[in-house]
C-alpha positions as CSV (number, residue, x, y, z in Angstrom):
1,X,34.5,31.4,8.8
2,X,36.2,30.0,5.7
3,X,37.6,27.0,7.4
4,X,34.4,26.2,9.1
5,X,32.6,26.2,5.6
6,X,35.2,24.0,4.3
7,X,34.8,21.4,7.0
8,X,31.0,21.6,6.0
9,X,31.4,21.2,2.2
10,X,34.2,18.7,3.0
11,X,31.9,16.5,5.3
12,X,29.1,17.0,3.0
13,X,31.0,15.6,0.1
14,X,32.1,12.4,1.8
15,X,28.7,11.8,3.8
16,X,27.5,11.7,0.3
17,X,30.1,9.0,-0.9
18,X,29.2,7.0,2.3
19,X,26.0,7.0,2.3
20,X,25.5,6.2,-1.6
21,X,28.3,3.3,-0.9
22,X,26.3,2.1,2.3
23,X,22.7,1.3,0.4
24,X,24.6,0.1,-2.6
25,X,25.6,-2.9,-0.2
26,X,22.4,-3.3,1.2
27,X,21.0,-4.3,-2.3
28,X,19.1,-3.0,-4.8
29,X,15.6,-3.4,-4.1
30,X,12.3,-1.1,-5.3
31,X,11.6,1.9,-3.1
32,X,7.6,0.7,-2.7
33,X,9.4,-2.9,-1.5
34,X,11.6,-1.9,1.4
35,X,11.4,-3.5,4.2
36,X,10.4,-2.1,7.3
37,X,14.1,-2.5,8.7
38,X,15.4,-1.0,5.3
39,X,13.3,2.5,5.7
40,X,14.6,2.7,10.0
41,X,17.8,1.8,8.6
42,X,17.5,4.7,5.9
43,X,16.0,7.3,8.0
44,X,18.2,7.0,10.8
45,X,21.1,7.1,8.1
46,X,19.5,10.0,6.6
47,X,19.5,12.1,10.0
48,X,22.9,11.0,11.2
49,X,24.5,12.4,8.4
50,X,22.9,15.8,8.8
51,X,24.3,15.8,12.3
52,X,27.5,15.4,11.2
53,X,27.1,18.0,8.6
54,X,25.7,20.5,10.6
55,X,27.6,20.3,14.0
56,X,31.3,21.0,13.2
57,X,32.8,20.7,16.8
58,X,31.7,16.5,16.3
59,X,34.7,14.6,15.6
60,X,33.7,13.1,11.8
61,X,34.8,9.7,12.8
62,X,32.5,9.5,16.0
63,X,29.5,10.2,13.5
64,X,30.5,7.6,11.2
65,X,30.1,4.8,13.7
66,X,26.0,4.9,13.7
67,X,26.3,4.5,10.4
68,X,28.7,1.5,10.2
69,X,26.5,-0.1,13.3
70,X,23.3,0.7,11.5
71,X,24.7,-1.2,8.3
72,X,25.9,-3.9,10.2
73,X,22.4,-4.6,12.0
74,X,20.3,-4.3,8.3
75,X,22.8,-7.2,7.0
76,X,22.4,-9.4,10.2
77,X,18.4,-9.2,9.8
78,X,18.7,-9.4,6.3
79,X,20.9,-12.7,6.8
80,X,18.3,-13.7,8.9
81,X,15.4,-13.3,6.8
82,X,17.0,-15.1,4.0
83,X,18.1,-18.3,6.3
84,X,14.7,-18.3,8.3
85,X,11.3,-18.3,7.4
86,X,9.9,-17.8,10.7
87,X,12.0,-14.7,11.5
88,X,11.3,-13.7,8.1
89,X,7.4,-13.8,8.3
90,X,7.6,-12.0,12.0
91,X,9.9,-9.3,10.8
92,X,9.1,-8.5,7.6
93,X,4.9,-9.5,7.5
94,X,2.7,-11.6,5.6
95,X,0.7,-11.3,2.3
96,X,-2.5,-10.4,3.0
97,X,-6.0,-11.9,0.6
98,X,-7.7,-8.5,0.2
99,X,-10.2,-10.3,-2.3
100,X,-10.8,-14.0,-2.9
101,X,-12.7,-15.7,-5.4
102,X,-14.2,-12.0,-6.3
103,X,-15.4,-12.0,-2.4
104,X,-13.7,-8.9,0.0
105,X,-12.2,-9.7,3.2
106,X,-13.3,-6.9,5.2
107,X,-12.3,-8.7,8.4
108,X,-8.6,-8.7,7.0
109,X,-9.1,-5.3,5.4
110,X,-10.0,-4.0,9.2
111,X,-6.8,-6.2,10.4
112,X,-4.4,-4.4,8.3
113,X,-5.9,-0.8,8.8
114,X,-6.6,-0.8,5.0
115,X,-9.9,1.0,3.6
116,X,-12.0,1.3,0.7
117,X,-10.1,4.0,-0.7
118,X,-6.9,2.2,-0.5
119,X,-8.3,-0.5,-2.2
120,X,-9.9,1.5,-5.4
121,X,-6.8,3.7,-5.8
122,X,-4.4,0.5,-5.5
123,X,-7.5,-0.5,-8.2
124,X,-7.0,2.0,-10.4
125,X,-2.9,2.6,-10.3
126,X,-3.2,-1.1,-11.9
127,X,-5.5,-0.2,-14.4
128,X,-8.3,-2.5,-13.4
129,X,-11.7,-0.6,-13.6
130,X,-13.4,-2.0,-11.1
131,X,-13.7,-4.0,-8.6
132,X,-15.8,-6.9,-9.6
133,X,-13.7,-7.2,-12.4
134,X,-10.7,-9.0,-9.5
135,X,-10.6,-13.1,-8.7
136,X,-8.1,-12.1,-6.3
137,X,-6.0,-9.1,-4.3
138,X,-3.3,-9.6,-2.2
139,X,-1.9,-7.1,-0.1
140,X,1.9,-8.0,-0.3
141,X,4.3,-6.9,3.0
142,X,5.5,-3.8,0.9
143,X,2.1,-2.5,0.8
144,X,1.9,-3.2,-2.7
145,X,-1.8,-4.4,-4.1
146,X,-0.9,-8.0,-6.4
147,X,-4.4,-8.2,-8.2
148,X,-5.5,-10.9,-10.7
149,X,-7.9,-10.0,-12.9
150,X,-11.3,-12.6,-13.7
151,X,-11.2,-13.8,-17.8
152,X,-12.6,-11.5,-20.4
153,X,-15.7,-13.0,-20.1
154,X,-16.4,-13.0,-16.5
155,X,-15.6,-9.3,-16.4
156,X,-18.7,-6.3,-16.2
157,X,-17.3,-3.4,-17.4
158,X,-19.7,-0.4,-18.4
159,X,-20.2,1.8,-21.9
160,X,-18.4,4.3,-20.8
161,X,-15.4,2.0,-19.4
162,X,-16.0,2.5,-15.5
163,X,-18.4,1.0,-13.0
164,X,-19.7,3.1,-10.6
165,X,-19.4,2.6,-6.6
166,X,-22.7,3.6,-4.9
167,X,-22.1,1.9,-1.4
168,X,-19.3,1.9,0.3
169,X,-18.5,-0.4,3.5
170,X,-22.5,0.5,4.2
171,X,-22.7,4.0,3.4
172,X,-24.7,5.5,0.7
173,X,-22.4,7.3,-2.3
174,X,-24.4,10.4,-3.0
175,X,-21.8,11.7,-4.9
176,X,-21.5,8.6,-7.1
177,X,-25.5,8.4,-7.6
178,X,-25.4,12.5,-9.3
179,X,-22.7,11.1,-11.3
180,X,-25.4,8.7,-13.2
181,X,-28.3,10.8,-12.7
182,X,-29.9,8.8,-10.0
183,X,-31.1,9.3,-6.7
184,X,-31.0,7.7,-3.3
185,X,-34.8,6.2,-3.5
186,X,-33.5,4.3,-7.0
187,X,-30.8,2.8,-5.3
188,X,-33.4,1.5,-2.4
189,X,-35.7,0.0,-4.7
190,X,-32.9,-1.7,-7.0
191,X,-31.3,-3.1,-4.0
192,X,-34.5,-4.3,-2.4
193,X,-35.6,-6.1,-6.0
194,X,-32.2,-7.6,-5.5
195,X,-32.9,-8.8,-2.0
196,X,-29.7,-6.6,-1.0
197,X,-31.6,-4.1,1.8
198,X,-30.7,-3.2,4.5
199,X,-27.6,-0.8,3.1
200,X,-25.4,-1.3,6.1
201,X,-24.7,-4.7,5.7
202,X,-23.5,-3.9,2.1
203,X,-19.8,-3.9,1.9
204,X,-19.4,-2.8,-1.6
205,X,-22.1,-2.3,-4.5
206,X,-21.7,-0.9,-7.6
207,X,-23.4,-0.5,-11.1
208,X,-21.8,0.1,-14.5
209,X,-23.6,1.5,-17.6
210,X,-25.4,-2.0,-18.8
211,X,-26.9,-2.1,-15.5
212,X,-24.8,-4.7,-13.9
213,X,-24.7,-5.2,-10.3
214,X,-22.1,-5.8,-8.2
215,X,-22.9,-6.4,-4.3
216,X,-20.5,-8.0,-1.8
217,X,-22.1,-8.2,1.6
218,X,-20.0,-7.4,4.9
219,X,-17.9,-10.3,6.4
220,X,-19.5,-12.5,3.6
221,X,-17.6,-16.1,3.1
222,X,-17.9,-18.0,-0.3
């Protein structure tokens, strides 16, 4: 009993060493900017080392191979990316415009499995208070949101700091209309004095406190 907890606290200790010495070499990069190669690569790393941990009768050395092998492939690819463009682009993706010229690409938004929601909370983790507020959004390969904000005086911000989203990729916020008092039948005349009707085509509307509209129709090109 006390030898086989030894083994475990032994191989527990120098998994640890291994491991921390293993994504040392493969470079010190931002958690939310791994590559997709860099998260298999840890995972797998991750789950091999718990084998070795928990099954005793496995020679130690045998479980240190994966490892090596795995480290070995993430270098390769990573040599790879850095030499080739092409190679880089098809492994690792492609930026994606999210927003342009204060227009959203809901076409790309619907490519890259990316919603609304995504969007506003990416939105909001920046800082920026709403959406009309962006010239452009990028949606880098990490998954990261790269957002450039319009100048000071292009921007509609409301009293109270926030604009408010009442439609949403063509659906009615009802929350978002209690918020401000308002009902669905003012929202139907204001968008149909704005020439904005019917709601489904609507890909994003909003109004802030000074009542300043924002409306971006679906699949709309500037």
């Amino acid at each position: 009993m006390e030898l086989e907890i030894g083994k475990i606290v032994f191989r527990t200790v120098i998994s640890y060493i291994i491991i921390v010495f293993v994504f040392r070499l493969m470079g010190k990069r931002e958690i939310g900017e791994l590559s997709l190669m860099d998260i298999v690569v840890f995972i797998m790393v991750a789950e091999m080392a718990v084998f070795s941990i928990e099954d005793t009768k496995m020679r130690f050395l045998h479980s240190l191979i994966p490892i090596v092998i795995l480290f070995l492939i993430q270098r390769f690819t990573a040599f790879l990316s850095l030499k080739n463009q092409k190679f880089r682009g098809w492994f690792e993706g492609k930026p994606s415009v999210i927003i342009s010229r204060g227009k959203i690409d809901e076409r790309e938004m619907r490519r890259q499995r990316y919603n609304f929601n995504d969007l506003m909370q990416q939105l909001r983790e920046n800082g920026t208070k709403s959406i009309q507020d962006v010239e452009f959004a990028i949606l880098e390969s990490s998954g990261k949101l790269s957002i450039f904000e319009k100048s000071e005086g292009e921007q509609a911000v409301s009293a109270d700091g926030y604009a408010v989203p009442v439609v949403v990729d063509g659906k009615i916020q009802q929350s978002a209309l209690e918020k401000i008092n308002k009902d669905e039948a003012w929202l139907m005349e204001e968008l149909e004095k704005g020439g904005h009707l019917p709601v489904e085509t609507i890909s994003f509307c909003s109004v802030d406190g000074n009542n300043r509209w924002f409306v971006d129709r679906k699949d709309e090109r500037k």
